[in-house]
C-alpha positions as CSV (number, residue, x, y, z in Angstrom):
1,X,2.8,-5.2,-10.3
2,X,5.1,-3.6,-7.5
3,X,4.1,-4.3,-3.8
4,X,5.7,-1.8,-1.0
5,X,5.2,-1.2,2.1
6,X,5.4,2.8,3.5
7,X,4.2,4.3,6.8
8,X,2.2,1.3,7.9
9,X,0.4,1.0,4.7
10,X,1.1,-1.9,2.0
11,X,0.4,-0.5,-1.5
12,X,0.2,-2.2,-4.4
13,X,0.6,-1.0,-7.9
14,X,-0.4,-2.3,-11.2
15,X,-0.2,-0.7,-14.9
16,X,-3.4,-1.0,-16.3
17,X,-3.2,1.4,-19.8
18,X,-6.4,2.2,-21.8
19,X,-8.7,0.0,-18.6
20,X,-11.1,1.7,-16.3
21,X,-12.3,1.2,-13.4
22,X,-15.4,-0.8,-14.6
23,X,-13.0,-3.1,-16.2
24,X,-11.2,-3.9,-13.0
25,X,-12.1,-5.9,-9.8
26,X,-10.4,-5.1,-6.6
27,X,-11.4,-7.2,-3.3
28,X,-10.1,-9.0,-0.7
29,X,-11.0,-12.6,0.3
30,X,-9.8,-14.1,3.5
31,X,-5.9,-12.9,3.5
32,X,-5.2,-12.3,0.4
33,X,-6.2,-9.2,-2.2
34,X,-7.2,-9.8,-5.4
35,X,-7.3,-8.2,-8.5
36,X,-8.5,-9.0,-11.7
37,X,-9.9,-7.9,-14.8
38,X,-10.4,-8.3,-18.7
39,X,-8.8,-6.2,-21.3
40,X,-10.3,-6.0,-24.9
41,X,-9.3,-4.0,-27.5
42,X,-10.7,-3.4,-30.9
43,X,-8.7,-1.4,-33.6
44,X,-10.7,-0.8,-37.2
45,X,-9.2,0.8,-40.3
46,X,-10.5,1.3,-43.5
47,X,-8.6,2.3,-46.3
48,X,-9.2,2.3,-49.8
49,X,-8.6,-1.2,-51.2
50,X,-8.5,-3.0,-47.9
51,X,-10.0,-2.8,-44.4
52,X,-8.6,-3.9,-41.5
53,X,-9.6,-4.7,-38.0
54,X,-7.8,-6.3,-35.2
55,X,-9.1,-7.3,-31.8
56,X,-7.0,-8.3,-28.7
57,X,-8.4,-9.8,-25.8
58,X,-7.2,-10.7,-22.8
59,X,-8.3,-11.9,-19.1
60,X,-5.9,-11.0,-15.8
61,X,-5.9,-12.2,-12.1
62,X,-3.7,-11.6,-9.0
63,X,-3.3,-12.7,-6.1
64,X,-1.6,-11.0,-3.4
65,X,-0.9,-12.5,0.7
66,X,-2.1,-9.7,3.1
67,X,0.7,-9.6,6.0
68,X,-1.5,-10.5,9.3
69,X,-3.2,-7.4,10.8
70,X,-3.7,-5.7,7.8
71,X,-7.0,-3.9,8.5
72,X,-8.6,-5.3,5.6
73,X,-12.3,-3.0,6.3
74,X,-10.0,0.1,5.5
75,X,-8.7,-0.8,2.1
76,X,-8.7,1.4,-0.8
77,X,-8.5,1.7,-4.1
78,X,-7.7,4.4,-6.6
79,X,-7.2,4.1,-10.9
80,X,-5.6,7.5,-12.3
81,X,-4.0,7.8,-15.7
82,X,-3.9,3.8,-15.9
83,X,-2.4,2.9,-12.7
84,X,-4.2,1.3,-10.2
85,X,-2.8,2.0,-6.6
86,X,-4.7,0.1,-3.9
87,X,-4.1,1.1,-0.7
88,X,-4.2,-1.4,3.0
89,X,-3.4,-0.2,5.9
90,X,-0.6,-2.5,8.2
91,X,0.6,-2.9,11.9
92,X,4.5,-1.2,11.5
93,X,6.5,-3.9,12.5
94,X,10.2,-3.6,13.8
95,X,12.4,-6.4,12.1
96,X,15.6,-6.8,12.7
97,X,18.4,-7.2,10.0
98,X,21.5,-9.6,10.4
99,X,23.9,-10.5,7.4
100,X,23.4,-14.4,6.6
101,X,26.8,-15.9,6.1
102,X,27.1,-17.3,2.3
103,X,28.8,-20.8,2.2
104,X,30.4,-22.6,-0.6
């Protein structure tokens, strides 16, 4: 999952291969986004002499701290070619830098 923040908007990505978008929950909840989902997959051969079928399964959850001011009513949420990219829109916020002496 990669978090960045661009142009007054925070957006956070997650690879989600083979899901869609009816496997996947997006919402926010007080300060914080969430995200979660399940991810089942079912493989079946059959061959002569044997058959074989293997099944994964597997439940995900994140939780993500909204910076204050994020406009939470505007959020968004896209999944294309299994990345999900949601989308929140953030007050800019000028933040100075200073180098941190390193002791020791």
């Amino acid at each position: 999952m990669d978090v960045q923040s661009c142009n007054g908007t925070m957006v956070v990505s997650a690879e989600l291969p083979g899901l869609k978008k009816d496997d996947v929950k997006v919402e926010v909840s007080g300060d914080m986004l969430v995200i979660e989902g399940e991810r089942t997959r079912e493989h079946k051969e059959d061959h002569a002499g044997y058959h074989r079928w293997e099944r994964s399964y597997g439940r995900f959850y994140r939780s993500i701290p909204l910076p204050e001011g994020a406009k939470t009513d505007q959020v968004k949420a896209e999944l294309k070619e299994g990345i999900l990219k949601v989308f929140i829109p953030v007050p800019e916020m000028n933040q100075e830098s200073r180098r941190v002496a390193i002791t020791g």
